[in-house]
C-alpha positions in Angstrom: 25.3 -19.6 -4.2 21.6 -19.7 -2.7 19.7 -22.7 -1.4 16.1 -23.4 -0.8 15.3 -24.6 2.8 12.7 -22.4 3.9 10.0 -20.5 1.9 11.4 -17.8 3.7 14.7 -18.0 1.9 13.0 -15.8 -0.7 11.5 -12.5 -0.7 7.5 -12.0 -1.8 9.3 -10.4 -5.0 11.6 -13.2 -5.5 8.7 -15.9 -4.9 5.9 -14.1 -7.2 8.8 -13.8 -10.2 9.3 -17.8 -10.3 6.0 -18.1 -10.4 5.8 -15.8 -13.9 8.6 -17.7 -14.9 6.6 -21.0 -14.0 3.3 -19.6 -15.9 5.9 -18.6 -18.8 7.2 -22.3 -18.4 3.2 -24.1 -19.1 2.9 -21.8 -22.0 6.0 -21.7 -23.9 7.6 -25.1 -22.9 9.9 -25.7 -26.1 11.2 -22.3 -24.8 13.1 -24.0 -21.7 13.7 -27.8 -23.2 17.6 -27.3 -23.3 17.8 -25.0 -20.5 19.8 -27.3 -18.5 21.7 -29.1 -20.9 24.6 -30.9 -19.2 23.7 -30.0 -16.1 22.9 -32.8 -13.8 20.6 -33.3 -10.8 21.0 -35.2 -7.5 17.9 -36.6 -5.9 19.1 -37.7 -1.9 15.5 -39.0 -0.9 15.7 -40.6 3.0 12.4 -41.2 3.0 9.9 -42.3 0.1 7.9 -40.1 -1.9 6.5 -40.1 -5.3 5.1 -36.3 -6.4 8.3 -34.5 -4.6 11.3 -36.7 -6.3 9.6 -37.5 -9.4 8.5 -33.8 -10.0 12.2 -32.8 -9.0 13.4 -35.4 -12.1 10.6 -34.6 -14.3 11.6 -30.9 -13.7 15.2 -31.2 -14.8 14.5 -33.7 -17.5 11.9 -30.9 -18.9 15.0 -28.4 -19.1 17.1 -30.7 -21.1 19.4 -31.9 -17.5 19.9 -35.4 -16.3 19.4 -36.7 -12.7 20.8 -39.2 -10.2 20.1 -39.9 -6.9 18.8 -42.5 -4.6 15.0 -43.0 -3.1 15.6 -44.4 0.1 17.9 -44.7 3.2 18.4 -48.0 2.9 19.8 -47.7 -0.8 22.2 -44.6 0.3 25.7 -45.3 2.3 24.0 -43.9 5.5 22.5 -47.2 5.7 26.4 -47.8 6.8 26.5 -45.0 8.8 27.4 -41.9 6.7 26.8 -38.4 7.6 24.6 -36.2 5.8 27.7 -33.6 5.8 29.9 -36.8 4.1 26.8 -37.7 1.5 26.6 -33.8 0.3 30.0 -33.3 -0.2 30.4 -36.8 -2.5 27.0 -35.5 -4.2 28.6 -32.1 -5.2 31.5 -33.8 -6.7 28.9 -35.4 -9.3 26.2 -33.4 -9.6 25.2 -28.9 -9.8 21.9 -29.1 -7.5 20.5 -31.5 -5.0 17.0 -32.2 -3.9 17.3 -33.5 -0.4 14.1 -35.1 1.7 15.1 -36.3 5.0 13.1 -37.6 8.0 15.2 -35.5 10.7 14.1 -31.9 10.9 16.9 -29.7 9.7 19.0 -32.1 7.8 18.9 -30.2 4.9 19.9 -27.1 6.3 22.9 -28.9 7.9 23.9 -30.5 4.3 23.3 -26.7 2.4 26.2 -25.4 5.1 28.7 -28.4 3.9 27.7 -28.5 0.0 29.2 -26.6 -2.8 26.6 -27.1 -4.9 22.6 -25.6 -4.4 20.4 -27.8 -1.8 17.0 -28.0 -2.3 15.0 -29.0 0.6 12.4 -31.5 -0.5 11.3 -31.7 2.9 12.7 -32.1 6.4 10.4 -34.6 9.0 7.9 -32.3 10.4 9.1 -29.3 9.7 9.2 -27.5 6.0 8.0 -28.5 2.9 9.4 -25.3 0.9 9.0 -26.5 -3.2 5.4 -27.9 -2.2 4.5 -24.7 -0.4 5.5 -22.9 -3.8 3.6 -25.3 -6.2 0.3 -24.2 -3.6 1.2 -20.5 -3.8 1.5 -20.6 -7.4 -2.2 -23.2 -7.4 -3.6 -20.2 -5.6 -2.7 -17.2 -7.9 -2.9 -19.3 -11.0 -6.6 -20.2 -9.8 -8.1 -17.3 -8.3 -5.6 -14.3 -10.3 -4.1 -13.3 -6.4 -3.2 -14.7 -3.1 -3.9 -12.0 -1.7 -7.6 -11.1 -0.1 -7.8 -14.9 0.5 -9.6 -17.1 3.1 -8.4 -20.6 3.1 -9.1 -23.2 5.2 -6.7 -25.7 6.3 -8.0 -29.0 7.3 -6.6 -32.0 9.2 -3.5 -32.9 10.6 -2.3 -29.2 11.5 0.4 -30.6 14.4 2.6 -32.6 12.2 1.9 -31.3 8.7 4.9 -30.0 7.2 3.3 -28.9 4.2 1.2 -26.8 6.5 3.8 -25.3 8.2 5.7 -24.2 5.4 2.2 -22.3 3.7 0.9 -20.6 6.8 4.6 -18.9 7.0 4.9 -18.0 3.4 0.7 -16.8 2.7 1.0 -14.4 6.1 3.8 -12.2 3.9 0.8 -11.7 1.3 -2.2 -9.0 2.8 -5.6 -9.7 3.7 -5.4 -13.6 4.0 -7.6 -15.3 6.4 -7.6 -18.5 8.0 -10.1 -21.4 9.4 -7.6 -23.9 11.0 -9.7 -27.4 11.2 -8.7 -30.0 13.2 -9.4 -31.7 16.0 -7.7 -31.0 19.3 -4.8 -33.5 19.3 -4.1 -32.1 15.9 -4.2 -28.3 16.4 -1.9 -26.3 15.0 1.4 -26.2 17.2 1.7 -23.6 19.5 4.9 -21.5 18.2 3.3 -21.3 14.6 -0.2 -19.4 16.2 1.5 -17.3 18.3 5.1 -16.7 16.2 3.6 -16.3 13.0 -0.3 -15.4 13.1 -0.4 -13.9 16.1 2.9 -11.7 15.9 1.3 -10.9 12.3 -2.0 -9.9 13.0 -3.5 -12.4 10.8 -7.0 -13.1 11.3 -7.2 -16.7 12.4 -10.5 -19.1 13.5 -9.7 -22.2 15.1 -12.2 -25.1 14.7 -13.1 -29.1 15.0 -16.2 -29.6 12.3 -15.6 -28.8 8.6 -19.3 -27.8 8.0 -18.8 -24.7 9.9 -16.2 -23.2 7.8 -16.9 -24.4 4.4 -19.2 -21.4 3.2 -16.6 -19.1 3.6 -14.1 -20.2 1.6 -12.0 -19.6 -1.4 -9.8 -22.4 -1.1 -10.0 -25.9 1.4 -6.7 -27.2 1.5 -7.0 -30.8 2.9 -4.3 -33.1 4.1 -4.2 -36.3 5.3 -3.4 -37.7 8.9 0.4 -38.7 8.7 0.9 -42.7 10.1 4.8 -42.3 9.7 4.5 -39.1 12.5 2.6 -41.2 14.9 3.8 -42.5 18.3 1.1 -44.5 18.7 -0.7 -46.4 16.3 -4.2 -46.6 18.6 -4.0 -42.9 18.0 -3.2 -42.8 14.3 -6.2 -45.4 13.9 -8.7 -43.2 16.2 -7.6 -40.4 14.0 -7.4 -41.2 10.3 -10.9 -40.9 9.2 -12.0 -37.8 11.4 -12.2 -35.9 8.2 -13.8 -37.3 5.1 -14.3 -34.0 2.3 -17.7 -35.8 0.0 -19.9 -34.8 -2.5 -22.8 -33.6 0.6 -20.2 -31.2 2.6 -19.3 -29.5 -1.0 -22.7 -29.0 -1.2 -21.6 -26.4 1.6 -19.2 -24.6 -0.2 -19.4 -22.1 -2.8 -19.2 -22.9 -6.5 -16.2 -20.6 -6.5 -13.6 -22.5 -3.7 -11.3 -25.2 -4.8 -9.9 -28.3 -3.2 -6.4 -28.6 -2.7 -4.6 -31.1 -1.4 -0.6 -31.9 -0.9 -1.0 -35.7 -1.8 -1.2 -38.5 -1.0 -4.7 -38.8 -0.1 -5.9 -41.8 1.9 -9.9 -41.5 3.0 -10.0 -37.6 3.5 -11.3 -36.7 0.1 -13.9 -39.2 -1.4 -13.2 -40.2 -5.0 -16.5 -38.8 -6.2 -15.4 -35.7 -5.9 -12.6 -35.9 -8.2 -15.3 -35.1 -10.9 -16.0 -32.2 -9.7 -15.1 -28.8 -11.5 -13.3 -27.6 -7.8 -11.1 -30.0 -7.2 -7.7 -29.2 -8.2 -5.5 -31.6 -6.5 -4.2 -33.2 -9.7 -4.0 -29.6 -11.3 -1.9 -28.7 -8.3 0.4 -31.8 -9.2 1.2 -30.3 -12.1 2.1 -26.7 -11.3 4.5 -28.6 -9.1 6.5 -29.7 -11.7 6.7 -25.9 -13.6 7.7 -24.0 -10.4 10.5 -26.9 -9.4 11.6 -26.0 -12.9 11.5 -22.1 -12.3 13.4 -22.6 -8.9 15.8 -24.9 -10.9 16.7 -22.6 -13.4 17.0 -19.4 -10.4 19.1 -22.0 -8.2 21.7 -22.4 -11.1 21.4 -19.2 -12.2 20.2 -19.9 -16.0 18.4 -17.3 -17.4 16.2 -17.9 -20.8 16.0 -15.6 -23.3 12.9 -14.4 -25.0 12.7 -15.8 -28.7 
C-alpha cells in the first residue's frame, strides 16, 4: 500500500504516467465514470479549503465512488481531543482512501504510518502541498508540451507557501528549469529549500524583490497570495498583502507566450482584468486539479482501466 505525502513519493516516471492517465481522463471521461464503483472516499479536512476537498470529492464522484468526511476541526472528534493516529484508524474502518489537510506540519505523514488504508496528503501547515504540486506539473506540460527547458517565476509569499515548497522540489527532478524567486525579503524563500534543493542541484536560481525585472523572461509566473492564517503578526500581514499586485500594465511586460498560474485563492495579487486575458490559466489549472486527483486515485487503489 502507497501514500501520497510528498511529491517525492513518486518517481519522474511514476508522476509523468498519471499525468497521461489525467490527459486520457479530460478526453475520454465516460471511460473512467465507474471506475471506483463502491469504493468510498474520506475527506479529514482540519483546516478549510474549497479547490483541495472539493476537487478530492468531485474526483471520486467522477469515477463512480462516494465520499465522506468532515471540513473542519471543529466538526471532527479532535475538537474533543482525539489523535490523528485514533481519527485514521476509525476512518479506515469506513472508508479505502483518505484525503487529509491538516494545519500541523507532518500530520499526515504521522496518520499514513497508523492507517490501513492510502493517505493522501492534502496539505500539511507550511510544509507540502503534493496533489496541488501535481495539478501545476500537469498545467505546465499540458500548456507548454514539456516541463522541462522551463523558466518560471515564482512570486510572493516564498517563506510560508506550501504550494511552493512542494513545486520547487518536484520541477528540479525535470532538466533545464530555471527560476526567478520574487519576493520581498521577509518572504524569501527559506533557507534549507535554496541551499538543500537548488543549490545541492545545480539549478539555476535569481533571487529578486520587483516583478518587472523578471517578467520578460518567462514562460510561466506562478503567483500566490500572502497567507494571513501563517502570520504571527497581523501589522506584518497588513504591511505585506498588497506588495504584489499582477495587472493588465506589468503583462504588458511579459511575453505573449507565458501564462499565469496561481494556486488559489487569490485576494489582491492578480487584478480581475486580467482574467480576460488569453494567459491566464488559473481557472484552467483548477480544473486539471480535479483529472490528476482522479489519476492518483485510481494509482492509490490500484484500479487500472482498460482501453475500450
Amino acid at each position: 500500500m502507497r501514500h501520497l505525502i510528498s511529491p517525492l513519493d513518486f518517481s519522474v516516471e511514476e508522476i509523468n504516467a498519471l499525468m497521461d492517465t489525467a490527459n486520457d481522463i479530460e478526453k475520454n471521461p465516460q471511460k473512467y465514470a465507474e471506475a471506483c464503483k463502491g469504493k468510498k472516499l474520506a475527506t479529514c479536512f482540519y483546516e478549510s479549503s474549497t479547490r483541495t476537498r472539493l476537487s478530492h470529492e468531485a474526483a471520486m464522484l467522477n469515477l463512480g465512488g462516494s465520499v465522506l468526511g468532515f471540513s473542519s476541526a471543529d466538526s471532527s472528534s479532535a475538537s474533543k481531543g482525539e489523535s490523528v493516529a485514533d481519527t485514521i484508524r476509525t476512518i479506515s474502518c469506513y472508508a479505502d482512501i483518505c484525503a487529509m489537510r491538516h494545519p500541523k506540519e507532518g500530520a499526515p505523514l504521522v496518520a499514513s504510518k497508523y492507517s490501513s488504508i492510502p493517505v493522501i496528503n492534502a496539505g500539511d501547515g507550511g510544509h507540502q502541498h503534493p496533489t496541488q504540486t501535481l495539478t501545476d506539473l500537469l498545467t505546465i506540460r499540458t500548456l507548454k508540451g514539456e516541463i522541462s527547458n522551463t523558466t518560471i517565476g515564482i512570486c510572493g509569499d516564498l517563506k510560508f507557501g506550501r504550494t511552493v515548497h512542494s513545486l520547487i522540489n518536484a520541477l528540479v527532478r525535470y532538466p533545464n528549469v530555471t527560476f526567478y524567486l520574487i519576493s520581498p525579503d521577509e518572504l524569501r524563500l527559506p533557507d534549507y529549500i535554496r541551499e538543500d534543493v537548488l543549490e545541492k542541484n545545480n539549478i539555476q536560481y535569481k533571487e529578486m524583490v520587483r516583478m518587472e525585472d523578471a517578467l520578460d523572461k518567462l514562460d510561466f509566473l506562478y503567483m500566490t497570495r500572502v497567507q494571513k492564517e501563517r502570520f504571527f503578526n497581523e501589522d506584518d500581514y497588513v504591511r505585506m498583502k498588497d506588495f504584489y499586485i499582477l495587472d493588465t500594465d506589468k503583462m504588458k511586460l511579459a511575453p505573449k507566450s507565458m501564462y499565469v498560474l496561481h494556486p488559489l485563492p487569490r485576494v489582491n495579487e492578480i487584478s480581475v482584468e486580467i482574467d480576460k486575458d488569453e494567459r491566464a490559466a488559473y481557472f484552467k489549472q483548477a480544473q486539471y486539479g480535479v483529472y490528476i486527483r482522479m489519476a492518483l486515485i485510481l494509482k492509490l487503489l490500484e484500479i487500472k482501466v482498460e482501453e475500450e
